[in-house]
Backbone as numpy.savetxt, mean C-alpha at the origin, in Angstrom:
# Nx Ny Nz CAx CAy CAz Cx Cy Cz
-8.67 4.77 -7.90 -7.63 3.91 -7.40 -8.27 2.96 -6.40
-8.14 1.45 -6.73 -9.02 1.07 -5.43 -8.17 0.44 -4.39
-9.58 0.74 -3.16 -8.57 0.68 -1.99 -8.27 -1.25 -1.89
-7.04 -1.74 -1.49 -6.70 -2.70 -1.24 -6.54 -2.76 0.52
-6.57 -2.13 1.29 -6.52 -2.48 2.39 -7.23 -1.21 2.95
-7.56 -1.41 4.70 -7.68 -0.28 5.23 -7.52 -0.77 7.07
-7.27 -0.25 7.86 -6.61 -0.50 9.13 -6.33 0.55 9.77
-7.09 1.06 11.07 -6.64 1.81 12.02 -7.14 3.23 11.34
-7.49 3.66 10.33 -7.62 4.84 9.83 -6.88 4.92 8.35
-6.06 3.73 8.13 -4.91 4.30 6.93 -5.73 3.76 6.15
-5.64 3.80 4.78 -6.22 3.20 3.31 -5.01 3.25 2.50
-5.41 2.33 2.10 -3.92 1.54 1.08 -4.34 1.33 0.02
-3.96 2.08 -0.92 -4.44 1.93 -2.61 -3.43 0.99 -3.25
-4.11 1.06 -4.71 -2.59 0.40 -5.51 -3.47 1.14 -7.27
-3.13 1.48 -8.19 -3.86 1.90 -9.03 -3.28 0.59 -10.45
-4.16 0.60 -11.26 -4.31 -0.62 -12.19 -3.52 -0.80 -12.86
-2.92 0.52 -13.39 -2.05 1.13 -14.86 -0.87 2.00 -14.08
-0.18 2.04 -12.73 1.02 2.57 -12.76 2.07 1.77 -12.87
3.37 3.08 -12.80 4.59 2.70 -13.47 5.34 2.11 -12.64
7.21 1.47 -12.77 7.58 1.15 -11.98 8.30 1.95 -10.95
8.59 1.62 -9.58 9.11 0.52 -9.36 7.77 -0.09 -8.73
7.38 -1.28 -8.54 6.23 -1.91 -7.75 5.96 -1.01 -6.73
4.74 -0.34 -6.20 4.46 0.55 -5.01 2.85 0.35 -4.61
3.03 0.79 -3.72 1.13 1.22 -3.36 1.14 3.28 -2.49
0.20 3.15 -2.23 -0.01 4.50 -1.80 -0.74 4.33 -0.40
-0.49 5.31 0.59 -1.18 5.34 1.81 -1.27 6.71 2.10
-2.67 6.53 2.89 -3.27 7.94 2.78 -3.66 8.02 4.21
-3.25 8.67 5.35 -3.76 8.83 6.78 -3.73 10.33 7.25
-5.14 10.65 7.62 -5.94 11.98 8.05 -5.00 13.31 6.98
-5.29 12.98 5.96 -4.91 13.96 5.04 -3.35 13.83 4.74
-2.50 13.01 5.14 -1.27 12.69 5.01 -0.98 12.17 3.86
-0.11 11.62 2.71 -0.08 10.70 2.16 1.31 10.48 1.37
1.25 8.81 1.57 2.77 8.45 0.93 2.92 7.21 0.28
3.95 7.08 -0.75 3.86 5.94 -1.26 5.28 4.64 -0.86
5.13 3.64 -1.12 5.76 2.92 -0.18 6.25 2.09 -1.11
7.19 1.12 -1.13 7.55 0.14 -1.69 7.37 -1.24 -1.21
7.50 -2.58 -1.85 7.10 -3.29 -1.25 8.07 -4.24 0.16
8.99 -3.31 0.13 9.90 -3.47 1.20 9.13 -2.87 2.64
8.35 -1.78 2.26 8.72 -0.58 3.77 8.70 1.04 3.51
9.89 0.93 2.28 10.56 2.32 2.24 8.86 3.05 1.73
9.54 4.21 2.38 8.88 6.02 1.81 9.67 5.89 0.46
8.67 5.81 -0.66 9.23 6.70 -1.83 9.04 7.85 -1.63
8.17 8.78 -1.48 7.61 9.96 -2.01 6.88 10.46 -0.57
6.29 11.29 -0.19 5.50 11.76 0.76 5.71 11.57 2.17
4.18 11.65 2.81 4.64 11.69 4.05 3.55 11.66 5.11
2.93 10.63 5.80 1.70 10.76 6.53 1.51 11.31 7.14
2.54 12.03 7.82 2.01 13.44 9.00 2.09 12.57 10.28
2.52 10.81 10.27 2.16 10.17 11.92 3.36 9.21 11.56
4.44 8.91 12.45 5.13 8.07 12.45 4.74 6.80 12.82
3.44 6.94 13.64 2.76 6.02 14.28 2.32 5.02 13.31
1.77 5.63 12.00 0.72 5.47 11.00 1.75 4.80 9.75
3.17 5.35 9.59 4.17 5.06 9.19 4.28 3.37 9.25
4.77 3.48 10.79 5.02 1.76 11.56 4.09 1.49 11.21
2.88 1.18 11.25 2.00 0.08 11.16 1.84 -0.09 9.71
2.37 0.63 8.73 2.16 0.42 7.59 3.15 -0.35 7.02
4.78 -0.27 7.96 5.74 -1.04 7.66 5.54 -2.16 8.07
4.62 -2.65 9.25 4.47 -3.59 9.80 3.29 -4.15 9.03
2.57 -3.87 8.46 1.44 -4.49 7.19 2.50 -5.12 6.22
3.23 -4.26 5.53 3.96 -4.46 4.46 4.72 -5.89 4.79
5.23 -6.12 6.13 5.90 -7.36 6.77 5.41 -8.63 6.53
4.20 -8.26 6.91 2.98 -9.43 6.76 2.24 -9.77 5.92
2.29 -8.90 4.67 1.72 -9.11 3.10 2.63 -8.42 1.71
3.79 -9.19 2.25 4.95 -8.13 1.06 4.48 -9.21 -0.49
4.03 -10.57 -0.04 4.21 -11.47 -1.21 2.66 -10.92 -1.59
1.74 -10.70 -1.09 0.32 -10.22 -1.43 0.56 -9.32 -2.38
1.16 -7.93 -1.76 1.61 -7.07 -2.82 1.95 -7.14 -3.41
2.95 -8.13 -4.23 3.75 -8.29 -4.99 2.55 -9.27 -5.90
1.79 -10.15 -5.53 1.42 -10.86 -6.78 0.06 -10.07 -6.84
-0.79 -8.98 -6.16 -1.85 -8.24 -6.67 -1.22 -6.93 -7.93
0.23 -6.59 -7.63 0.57 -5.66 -8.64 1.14 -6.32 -10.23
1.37 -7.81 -10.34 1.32 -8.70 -11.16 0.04 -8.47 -12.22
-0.52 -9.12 -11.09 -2.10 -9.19 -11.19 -2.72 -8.17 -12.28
-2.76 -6.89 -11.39 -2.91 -5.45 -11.94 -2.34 -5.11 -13.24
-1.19 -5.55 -13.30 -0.45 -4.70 -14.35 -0.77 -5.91 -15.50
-1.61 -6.71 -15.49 -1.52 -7.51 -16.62 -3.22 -7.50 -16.56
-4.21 -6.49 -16.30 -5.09 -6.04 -16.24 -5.91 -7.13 -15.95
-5.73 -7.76 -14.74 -6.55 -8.41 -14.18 -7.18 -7.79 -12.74
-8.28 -8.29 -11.82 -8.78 -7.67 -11.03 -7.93 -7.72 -9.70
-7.97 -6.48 -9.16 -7.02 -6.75 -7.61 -7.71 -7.88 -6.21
-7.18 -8.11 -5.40 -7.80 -8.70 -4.27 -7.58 -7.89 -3.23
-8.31 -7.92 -2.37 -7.99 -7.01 -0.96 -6.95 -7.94 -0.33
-6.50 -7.16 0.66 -5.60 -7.78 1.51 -6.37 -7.43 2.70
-6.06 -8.57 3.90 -6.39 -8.26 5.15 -5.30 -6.96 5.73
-6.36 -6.87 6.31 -6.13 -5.52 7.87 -4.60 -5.96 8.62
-4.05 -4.74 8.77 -3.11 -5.35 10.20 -4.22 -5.50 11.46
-4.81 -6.60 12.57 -5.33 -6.22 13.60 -4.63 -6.25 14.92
């Protein structure tokens, strides 16, 4: 799965060939959850609320990124990184 972002400790995947609804995955100190391109927790759970926020607050600042790298992806083209929250 490759990583598309990373910041503060979290890593932010997105994988080439998944299903819907549009998502990525975040993974912090053994935590992990998947997100939508809103914000929301689908699934899991990072273990840091801290780690949570800043991931909602990434998502704020690159919701259209996400949205045209999972385009991208799903029509098997190559992903782009996204910048860091700093």
């Amino acid at each position: 799965m490759p990583t598309i972002s990373l910041f503060f400790g979290i890593v932010i995947k997105m994988f080439y060939d998944e299903h819907n609804p549009p998502h990525f995955h975040a993974e912090y100190q053994g935590g992990k959850a998947v997100f939508d391109f809103r914000g929301n927790v689908l699934r899991g759970d990072l273990g840091s609320r801290t780690a949570t926020r800043l991931v909602r607050e990434w998502v704020d600042l690159h919701s259209d990124e996400l949205e045209s790298n999972w385009n991208e992806m799903q029509q098997g083209r190559a992903f782009r990184r996204i910048d860091p929250l700093t």
